[in-house]
C-alpha positions as CSV (number, residue, x, y, z in Angstrom):
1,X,-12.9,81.2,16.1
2,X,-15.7,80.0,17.7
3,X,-14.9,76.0,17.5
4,X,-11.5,77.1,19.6
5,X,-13.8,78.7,22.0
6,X,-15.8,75.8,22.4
7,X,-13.5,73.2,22.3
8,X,-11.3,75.8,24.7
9,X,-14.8,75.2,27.1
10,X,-14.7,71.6,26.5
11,X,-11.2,71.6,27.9
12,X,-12.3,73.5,30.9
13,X,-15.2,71.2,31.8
14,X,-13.4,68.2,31.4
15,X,-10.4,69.7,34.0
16,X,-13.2,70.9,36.3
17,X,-14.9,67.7,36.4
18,X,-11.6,65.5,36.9
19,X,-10.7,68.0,39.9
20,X,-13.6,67.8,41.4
21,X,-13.4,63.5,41.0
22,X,-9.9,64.2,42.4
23,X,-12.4,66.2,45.5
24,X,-14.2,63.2,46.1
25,X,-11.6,60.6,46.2
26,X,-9.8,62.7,49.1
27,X,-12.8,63.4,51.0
28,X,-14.7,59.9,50.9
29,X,-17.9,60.9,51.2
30,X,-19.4,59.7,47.8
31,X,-20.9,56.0,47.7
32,X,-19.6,53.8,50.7
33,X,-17.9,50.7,49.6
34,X,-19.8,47.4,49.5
35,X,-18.5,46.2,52.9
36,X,-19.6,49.1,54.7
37,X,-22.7,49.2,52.8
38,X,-23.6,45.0,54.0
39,X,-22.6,45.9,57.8
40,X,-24.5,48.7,57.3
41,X,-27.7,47.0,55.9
42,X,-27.7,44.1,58.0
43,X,-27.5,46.4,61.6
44,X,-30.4,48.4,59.5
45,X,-28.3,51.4,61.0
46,X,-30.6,54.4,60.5
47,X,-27.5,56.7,60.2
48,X,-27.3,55.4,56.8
49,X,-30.6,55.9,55.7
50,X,-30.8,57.6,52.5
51,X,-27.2,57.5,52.0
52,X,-27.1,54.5,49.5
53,X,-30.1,51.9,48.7
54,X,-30.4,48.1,48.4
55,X,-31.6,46.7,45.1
56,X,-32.3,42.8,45.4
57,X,-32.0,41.0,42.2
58,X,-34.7,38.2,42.9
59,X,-37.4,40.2,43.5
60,X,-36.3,43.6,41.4
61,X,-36.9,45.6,44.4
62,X,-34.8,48.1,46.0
63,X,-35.1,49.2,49.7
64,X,-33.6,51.5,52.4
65,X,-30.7,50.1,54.8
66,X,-34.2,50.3,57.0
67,X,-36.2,47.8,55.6
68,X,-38.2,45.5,58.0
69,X,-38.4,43.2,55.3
70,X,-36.3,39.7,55.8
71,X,-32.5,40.6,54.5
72,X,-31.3,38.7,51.5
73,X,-28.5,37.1,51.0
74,X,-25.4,39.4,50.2
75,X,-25.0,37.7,46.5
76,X,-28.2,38.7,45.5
77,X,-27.6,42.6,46.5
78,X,-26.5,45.4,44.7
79,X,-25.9,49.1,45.8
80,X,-26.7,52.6,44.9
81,X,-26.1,55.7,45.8
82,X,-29.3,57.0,44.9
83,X,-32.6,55.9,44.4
84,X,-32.5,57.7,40.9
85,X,-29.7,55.4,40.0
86,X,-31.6,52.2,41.3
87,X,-34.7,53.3,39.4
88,X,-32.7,53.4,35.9
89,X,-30.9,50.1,36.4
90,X,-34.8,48.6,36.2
91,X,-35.5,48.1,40.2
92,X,-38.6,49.3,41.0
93,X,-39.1,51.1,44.8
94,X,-40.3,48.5,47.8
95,X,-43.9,48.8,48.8
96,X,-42.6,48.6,52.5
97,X,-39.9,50.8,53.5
98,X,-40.8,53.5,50.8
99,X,-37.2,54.4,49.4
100,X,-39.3,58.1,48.9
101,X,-39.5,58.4,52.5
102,X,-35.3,58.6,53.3
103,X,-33.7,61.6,54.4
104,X,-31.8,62.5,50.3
105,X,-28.3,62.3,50.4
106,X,-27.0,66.4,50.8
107,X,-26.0,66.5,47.2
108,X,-22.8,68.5,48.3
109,X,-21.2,65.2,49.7
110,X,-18.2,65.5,47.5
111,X,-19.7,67.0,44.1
112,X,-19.4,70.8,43.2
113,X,-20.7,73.9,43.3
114,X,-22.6,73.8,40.0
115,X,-23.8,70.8,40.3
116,X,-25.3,71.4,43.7
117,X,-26.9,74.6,42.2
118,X,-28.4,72.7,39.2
119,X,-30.1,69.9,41.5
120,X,-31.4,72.6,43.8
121,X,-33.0,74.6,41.1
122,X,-34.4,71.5,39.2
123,X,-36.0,70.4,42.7
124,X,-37.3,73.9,43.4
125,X,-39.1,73.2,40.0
126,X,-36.9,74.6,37.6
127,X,-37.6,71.4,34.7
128,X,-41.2,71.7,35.2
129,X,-41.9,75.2,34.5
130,X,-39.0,75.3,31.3
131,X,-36.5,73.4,30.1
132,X,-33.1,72.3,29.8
133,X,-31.4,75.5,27.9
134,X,-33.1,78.2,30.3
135,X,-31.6,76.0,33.2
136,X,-28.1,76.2,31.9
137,X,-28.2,80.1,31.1
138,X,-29.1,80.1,34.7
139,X,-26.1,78.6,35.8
140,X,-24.1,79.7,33.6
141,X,-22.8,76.6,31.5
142,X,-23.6,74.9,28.5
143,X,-26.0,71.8,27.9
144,X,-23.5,69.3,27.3
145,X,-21.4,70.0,30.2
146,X,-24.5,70.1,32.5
147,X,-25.7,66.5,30.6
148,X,-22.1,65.2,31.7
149,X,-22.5,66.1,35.5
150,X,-25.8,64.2,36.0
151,X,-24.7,61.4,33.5
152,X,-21.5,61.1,36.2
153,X,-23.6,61.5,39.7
154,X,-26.8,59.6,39.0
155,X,-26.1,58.1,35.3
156,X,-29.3,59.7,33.7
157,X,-30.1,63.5,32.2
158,X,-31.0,66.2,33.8
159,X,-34.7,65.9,32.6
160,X,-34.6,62.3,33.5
161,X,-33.8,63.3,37.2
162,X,-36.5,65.5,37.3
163,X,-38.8,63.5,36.1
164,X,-37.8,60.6,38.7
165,X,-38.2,63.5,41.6
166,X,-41.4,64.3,40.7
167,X,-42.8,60.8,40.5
168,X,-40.6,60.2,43.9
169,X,-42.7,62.9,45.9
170,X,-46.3,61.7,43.9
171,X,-45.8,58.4,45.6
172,X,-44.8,59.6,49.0
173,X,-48.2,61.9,48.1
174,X,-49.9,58.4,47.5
175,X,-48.9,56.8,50.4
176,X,-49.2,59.4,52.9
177,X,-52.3,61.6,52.1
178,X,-55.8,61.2,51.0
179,X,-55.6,63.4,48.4
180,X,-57.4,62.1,44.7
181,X,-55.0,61.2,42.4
182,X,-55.8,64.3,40.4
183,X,-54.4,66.4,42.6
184,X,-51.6,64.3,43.5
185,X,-50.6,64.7,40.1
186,X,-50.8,68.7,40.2
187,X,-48.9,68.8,43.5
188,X,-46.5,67.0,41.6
189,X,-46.0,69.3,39.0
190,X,-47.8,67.2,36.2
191,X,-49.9,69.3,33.8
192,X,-52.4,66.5,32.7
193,X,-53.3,62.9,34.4
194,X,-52.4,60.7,31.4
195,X,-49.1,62.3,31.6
196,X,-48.9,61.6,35.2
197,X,-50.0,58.0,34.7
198,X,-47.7,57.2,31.4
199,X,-44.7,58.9,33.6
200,X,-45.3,57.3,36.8
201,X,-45.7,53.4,35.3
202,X,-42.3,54.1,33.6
203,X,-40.4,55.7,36.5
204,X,-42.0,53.7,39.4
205,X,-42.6,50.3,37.6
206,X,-45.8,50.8,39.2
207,X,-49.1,52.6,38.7
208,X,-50.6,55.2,41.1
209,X,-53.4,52.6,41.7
210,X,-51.3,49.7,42.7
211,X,-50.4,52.3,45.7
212,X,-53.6,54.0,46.2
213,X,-56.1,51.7,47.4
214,X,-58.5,53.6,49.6
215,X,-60.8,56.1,49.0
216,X,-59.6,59.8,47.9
217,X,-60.9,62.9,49.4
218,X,-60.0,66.3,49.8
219,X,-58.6,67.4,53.0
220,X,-57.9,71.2,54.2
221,X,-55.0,69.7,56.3
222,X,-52.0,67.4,54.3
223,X,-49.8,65.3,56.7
224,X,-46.2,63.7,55.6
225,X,-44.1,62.5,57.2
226,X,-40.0,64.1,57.1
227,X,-37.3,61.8,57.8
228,X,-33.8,62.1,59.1
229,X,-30.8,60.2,59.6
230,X,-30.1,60.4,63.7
231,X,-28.2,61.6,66.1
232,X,-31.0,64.6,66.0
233,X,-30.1,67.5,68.5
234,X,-33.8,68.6,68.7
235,X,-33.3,70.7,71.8
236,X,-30.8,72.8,70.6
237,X,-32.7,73.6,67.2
238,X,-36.1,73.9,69.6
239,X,-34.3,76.5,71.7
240,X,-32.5,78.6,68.7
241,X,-35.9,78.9,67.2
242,X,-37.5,79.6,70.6
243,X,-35.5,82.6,70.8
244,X,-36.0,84.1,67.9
245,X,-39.9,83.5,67.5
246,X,-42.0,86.4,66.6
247,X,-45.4,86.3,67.6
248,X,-48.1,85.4,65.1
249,X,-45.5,84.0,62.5
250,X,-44.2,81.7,63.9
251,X,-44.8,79.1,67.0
252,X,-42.5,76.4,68.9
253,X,-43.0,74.0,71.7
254,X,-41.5,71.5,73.3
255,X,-42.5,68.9,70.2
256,X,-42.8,71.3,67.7
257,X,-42.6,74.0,65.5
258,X,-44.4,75.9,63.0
259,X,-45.2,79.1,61.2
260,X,-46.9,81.1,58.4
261,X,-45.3,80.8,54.8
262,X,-45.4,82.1,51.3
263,X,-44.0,80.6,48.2
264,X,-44.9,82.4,45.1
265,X,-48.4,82.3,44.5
266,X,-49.6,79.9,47.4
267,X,-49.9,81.0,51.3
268,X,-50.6,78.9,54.5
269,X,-48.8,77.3,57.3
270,X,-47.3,74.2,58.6
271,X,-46.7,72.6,61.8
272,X,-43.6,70.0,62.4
273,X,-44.0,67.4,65.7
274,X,-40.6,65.3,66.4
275,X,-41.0,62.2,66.8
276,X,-37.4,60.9,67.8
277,X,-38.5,57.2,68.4
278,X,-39.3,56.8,64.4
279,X,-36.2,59.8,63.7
280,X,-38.7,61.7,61.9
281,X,-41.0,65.1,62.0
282,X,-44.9,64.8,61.3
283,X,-45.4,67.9,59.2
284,X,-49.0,69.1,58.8
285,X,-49.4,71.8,56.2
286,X,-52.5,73.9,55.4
287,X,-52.0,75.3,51.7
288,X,-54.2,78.1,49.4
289,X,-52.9,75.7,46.5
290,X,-50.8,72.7,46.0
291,X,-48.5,73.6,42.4
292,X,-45.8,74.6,44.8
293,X,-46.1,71.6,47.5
294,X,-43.0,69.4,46.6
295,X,-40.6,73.0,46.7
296,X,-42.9,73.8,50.1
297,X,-41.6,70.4,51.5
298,X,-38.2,71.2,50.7
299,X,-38.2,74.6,52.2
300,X,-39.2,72.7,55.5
301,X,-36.5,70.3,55.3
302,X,-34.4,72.9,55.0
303,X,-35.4,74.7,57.8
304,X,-34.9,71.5,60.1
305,X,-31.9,70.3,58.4
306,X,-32.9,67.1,57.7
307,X,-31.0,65.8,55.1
308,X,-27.4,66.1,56.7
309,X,-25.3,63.7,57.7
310,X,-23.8,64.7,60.8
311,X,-21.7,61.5,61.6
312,X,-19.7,62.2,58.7
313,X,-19.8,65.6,59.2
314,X,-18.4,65.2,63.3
315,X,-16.1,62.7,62.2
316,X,-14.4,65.3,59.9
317,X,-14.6,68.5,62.6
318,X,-12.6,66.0,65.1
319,X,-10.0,65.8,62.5
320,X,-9.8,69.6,61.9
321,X,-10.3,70.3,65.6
322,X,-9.3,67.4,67.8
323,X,-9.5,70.1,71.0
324,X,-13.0,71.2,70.3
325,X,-15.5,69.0,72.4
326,X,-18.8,68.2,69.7
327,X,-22.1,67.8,70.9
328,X,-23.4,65.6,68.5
329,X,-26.5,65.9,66.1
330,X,-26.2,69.3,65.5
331,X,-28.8,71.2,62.9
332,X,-28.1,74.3,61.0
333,X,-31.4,76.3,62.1
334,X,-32.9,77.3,58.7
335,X,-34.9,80.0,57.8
336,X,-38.3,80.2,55.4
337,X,-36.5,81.5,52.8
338,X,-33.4,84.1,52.0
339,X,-35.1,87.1,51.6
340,X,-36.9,86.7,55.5
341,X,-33.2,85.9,56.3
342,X,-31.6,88.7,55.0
343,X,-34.1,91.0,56.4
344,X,-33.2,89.9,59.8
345,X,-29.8,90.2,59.5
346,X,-30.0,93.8,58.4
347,X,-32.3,94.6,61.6
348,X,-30.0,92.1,63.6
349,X,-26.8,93.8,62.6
350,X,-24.3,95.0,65.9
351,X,-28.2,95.0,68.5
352,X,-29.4,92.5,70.6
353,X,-31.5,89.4,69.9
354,X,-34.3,90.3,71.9
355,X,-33.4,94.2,70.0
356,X,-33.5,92.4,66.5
357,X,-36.7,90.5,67.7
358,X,-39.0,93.6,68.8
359,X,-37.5,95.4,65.0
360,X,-38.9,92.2,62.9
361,X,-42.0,91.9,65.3
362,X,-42.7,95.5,64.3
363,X,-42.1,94.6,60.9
364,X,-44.0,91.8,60.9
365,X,-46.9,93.8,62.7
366,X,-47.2,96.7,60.6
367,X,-46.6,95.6,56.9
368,X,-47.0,91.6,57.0
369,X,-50.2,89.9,56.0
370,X,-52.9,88.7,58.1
371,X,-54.6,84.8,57.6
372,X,-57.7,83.5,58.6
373,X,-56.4,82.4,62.0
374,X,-55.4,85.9,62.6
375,X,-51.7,85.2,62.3
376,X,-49.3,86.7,60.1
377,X,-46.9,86.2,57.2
378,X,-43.3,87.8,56.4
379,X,-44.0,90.7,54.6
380,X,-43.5,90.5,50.9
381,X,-40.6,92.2,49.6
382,X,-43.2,94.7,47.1
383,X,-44.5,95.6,50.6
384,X,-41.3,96.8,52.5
385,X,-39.7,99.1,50.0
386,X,-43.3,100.8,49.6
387,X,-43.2,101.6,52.9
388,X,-40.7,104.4,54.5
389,X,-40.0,102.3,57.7
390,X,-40.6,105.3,59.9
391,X,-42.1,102.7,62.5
392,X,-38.7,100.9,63.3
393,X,-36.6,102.9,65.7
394,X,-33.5,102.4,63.4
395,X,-31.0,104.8,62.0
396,X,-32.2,106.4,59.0
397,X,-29.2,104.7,57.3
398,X,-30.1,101.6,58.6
399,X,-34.2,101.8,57.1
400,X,-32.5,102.8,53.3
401,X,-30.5,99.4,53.7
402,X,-33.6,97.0,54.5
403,X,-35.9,99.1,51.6
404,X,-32.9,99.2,49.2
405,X,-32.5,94.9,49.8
406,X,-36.4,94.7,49.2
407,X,-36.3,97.1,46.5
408,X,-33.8,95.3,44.2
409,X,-35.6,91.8,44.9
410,X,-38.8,92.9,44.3
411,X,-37.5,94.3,41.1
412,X,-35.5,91.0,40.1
413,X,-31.8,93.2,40.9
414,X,-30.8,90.4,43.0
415,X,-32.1,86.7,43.5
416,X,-31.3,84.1,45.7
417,X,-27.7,84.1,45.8
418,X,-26.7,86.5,48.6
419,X,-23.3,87.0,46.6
420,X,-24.6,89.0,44.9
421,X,-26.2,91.3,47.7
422,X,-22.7,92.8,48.2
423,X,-23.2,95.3,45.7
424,X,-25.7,96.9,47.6
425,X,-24.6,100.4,50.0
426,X,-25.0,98.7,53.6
427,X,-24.8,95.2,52.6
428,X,-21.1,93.7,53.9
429,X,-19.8,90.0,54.3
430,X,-21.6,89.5,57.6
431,X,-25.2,90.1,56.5
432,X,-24.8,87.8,53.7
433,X,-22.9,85.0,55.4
434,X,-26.1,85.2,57.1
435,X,-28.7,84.9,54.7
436,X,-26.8,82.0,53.1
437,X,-26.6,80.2,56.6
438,X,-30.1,80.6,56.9
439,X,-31.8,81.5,54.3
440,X,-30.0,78.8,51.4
441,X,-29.2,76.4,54.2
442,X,-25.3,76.2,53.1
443,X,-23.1,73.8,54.8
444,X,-19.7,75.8,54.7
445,X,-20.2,79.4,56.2
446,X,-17.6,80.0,58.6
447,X,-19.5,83.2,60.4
448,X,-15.9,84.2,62.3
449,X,-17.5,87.9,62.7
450,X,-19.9,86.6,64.8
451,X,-20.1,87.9,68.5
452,X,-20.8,83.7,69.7
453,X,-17.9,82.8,67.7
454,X,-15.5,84.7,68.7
455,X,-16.6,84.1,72.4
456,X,-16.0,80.6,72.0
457,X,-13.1,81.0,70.0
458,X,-11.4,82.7,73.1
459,X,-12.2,80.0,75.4
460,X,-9.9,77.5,73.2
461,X,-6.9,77.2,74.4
462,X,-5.3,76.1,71.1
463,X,-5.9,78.2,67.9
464,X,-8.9,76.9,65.5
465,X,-8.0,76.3,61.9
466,X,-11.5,77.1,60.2
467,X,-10.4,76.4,56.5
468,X,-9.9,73.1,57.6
469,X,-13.4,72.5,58.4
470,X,-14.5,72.8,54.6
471,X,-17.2,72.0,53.5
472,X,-18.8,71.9,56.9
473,X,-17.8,74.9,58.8
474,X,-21.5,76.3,59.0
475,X,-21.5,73.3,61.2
476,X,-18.3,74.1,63.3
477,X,-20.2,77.8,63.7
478,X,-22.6,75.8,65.3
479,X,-20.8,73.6,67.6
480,X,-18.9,76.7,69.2
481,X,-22.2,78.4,69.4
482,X,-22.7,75.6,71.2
483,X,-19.3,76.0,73.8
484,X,-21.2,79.2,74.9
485,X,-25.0,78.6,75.8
C-alpha cells in the first residue's frame, strides 16, 4: 500500500511541476531569449542586471549585462539565468563586475509556491544549520521531489545551491570589507577555514586570496554595497517610511534610512544611503555577531525591495489595467521582519497612522530594548505577552489580540507564515495580508480592505480587475496608494 502512495505522490509532483512549466511559458518571465539577452548586454542596460549572466567561452568567465569589460563577440557567449547555473557549467565569476554584486533574480518570476519557500529558507540559512530531510518536512514534500525542482531551475541540488550562496556572499564579503578571512568564513556560515577554503576553490574557481589582497582587520562598522535594477522610486519608499518612523528605532532622511534590528541571537543596526547614480544603497551595519550576517543582508533587501523587477512587473499591470496611470519604479516598503509587522497591524487596525504610530511608539518605549547609542529595538515577542499592556490606550480586546500573537510565537504556535495566524481570536484576513506585505515581502497581496485602496479604487472610472494582476498585485496596491497621496 505504501508503493501506490508513493508512486500516487510521484504522479502528483510530476503534474504539479508540468503545470507550473505550463505557468512559465504563459507568463514569460523565466530566462529571456538569446536576442534579447545580446541587445541587452551590448546597451549594458542595468534593468537587466541580475536577470541572466554572460559566460564568455575564451576566457571562462562570466559577467553581469554591466560589465565595463570590452564585449565579446556574440559566438563566443553563452547565457544563464543564474549565476548558480554559470558556476556549474565550469565558468568561474569576473574579477570586475562581481556577478555577487547583482540585484538576484525574485525567484517567484514564474516558478511556484514551494519552490520560492524552499529557496527562501535555504538562504535564511536553513542548509547550514541541518540538512536536506529537515528542510523538506518543513515544506512539506519529499526529498526527491524537492531534488527535481532545483535540478529544473538552476540544474544542481539543493545543497549544491546552498553551498554556491554561501561562497557568493563570502566573496562579496572579500571584496567589500576588511574583515580577515576567518571571519569572512563564519559570516558565511562555514564552521572551520579549511572547509571554507576547499569549498570556495571549488565553487568560485578561485581562492579567497586571489580576491583578498590587502591587509585584514577588524572593524566595528561593515559596509556593502546593495544593488538594484532601476527605475528606483526612492522618494515614495523615503516618504512611506518617513511616516511611519518611531523614534529611537528607526531613522530616515532624505538619502537614507536605517534602524535597530534583531535576528536571533545577534543585535545592532544598519544604515542604507541611495546612491541613484551607481542604482545602489551603501548599507553600513554595526553587528554584536556576524553568524547571521548573510540572512541580516537579506532582511535589508527586503525591506528596500531590491531585487524586483519592476519593468516587467509595470509592463504586466498596463495589461491588466490599461486605465490606471503607473508611476514607475515602485517598491513594496518592507518591514524588519513579520512578527514587527504583525504587531503593527494589530495596533494599526480601523485608527489612524499617526494613532497606530503613538501605540507602537509606546510599545517600543516601555517594553523594547535599549543599545549603546541609547536607541531602541522591537520588543521581542517573550517580552510582549509578559507584559499586560495596560500602557496602550487600546480596548481591552484589542491588548489580548497583540499578547495572544506574541504569545503563540514566542511559544513556536505559529511561525513565519501569517496563514497560519488566522486561527487566532482577533486575527482576520486584513492583519495578515499585512504582515505578508510587509513583513515576508510578498509580491501578490491584493490589500482590497484597505482604506487607500478603496479610495483610489473610486476615483477609477472603469472597474479594476485585481485577479488579473497575479502575481504582482502587492504592486498594483501600491500604484493606487500611489493615485491618492
Amino acid at each position: 500500500m505504501a508503493a501506490h502512495y508513493n508512486k500516487f505522490d510521484m504522479m502528483v509532483n510530476d503534474f504539479e511541476m508540468m503545470v507550473n512549466d505550463l505557468e512559465t511559458m504563459i507568463r514569460t518571465h523565466a530566462m529571456l531569449d538569446p536576442q534579447q539577452c545580446r541587445s541587452a548586454r551590448l546597451a549594458r542596460d542595468a534593468r537587466f542586471d541580475g536577470r541572466f549572466f554572460i559566460a564568455v567561452s575564451t576566457t571562462g568567465i562570466f559577467c553581469r549585462p554591466v560589465c565595463p569589460a570590452t564585449l565579446p563577440q556574440e559566438r563566443h557567449v553563452r547565457y544563464f539565468e543564474s549565476a548558480v547555473a554559470a558556476s556549474s557549467a565550469g565558468f568561474r565569476p569576473c574579477l570586475r563586475c562581481r556577478p555577487d554584486s547583482a540585484p538576484d533574480s525574485p525567484a517567484w518570476l514564474g516558478t511556484q509556491t514551494t519552490l520560492t519557500r524552499a529557496i527562501r529558507l535555504i538562504d535564511g540559512g536553513a542548509l547550514q544549520d541541518g540538512d536536506v530531510a529537515s528542510l523538506c518536512e518543513r515544506l512539506g514534500i519529499g526529498e526527491r521531489y524537492l531534488r527535481q525542482l532545483f535540478q529544473r531551475r538552476f540544474g544542481v541540488s539543493p545543497k549544491a545551491y546552498s553551498l554556491y550562496r554561501q561562497c557568493l556572499f563570502a566573496k562579496k564579503l572579500l571584496h567589500e570589507t576588511t574583515l580577515p578571512v576567518i571571519d569572512v568564513a563564519h559570516a558565511s556560515g562555514f564552521s572551520s577555514l579549511r572547509r571554507f577554503n576547499d569549498a570556495f576553490k571549488r565553487q568560485m574557481l578561485l581562492t579567497p586570496t586571489d580576491i583578498r589582497r590587502r591587509r585584514s582587520q577588524r572593524n566595528a562598522a561593515l559596509s556593502l554595497k546593495l544593488a538594484y535594477r532601476p527605475p528606483y522610486q526612492w522618494e515614495r519608499l523615503r516618504h512611506f517610511y518617513a511616516v511611519h518612523a518611531i523614534e529611537g528605532l528607526e531613522w530616515v532622511d532624505e538619502r537614507s534610512i536605517g534602524r535597530t534590528i534583531r535576528y536571533g541571537t545577534t543585535t545592532g543596526h544598519f544604515n542604507a544611503v541611495h546612491d541613484p547614480e551607481r542604482h545602489q544603497f551603501d548599507v553600513t551595519l554595526v553587528l554584536s555577531e556576524l553568524g547571521d550576517l548573510n540572512a541580516i543582508v537579506r532582511r535589508i533587501r527586503q525591506m528596500l525591495d531590491l531585487d524586483a523587477d519592476t519593468p516587467t512587473i509595470e509592463a504586466h499591470l498596463r495589461q491588466c489595467v490599461p486605465t490606471l496611470s503607473l508611476a514607475e519604479g515602485l517598491r513594496l516598503p518592507g518591514s524588519w521582519d513579520v512578527f514587527e509587522a504583525g504587531i503593527r497591524a494589530v495596533l494599526g487596525q480601523q485608527i489612524s497612522i499617526a494613532a497606530a504610530n503613538r501605540l507602537i511608539q509606546q510599545l517600543v518605549d516601555q517594553l523594547g530594548e535599549s543599545d549603546e547609542r541609547g536607541h531602541r529595538r522591537f520588543p521581542a515577542a517573550a517580552a510582549i505577552a509578559a507584559s499586560d499592556l495596560s500602557f496602550l490606550k487600546l480596548p481591552s480586546s484589542r491588548r489580548e489580540t497583540v499578547r495572544r500573537l506574541a504569545t503563540a510565537y514566542d511559544n513556536g504556535e505559529i511561525g513565519d507564515d501569517p496563514l497560519q495566524w488566522l486561527s487566532l481570536k482577533g486575527i482576520g484576513p486584513w492583519t495578515v495580508n499585512v504582515a505578508a506585505f510587509r513583513g515576508n515581502g510578498d509580491p501578490d497581496i491584493w490589500l482590497d480592505g484597505d482604506v487607500g485602496v478603496r479610495r483610489a479604487l473610486a476615483t477609477m472610472t472603469t472597474p479594476v480587475a485585481a485577479a488579473t494582476a497575479s502575481p504582482w498585485r502587492s504592486y498594483l496596491t501600491l500604484q493606487l496608494w500611489n493615485q491618492i497621496l
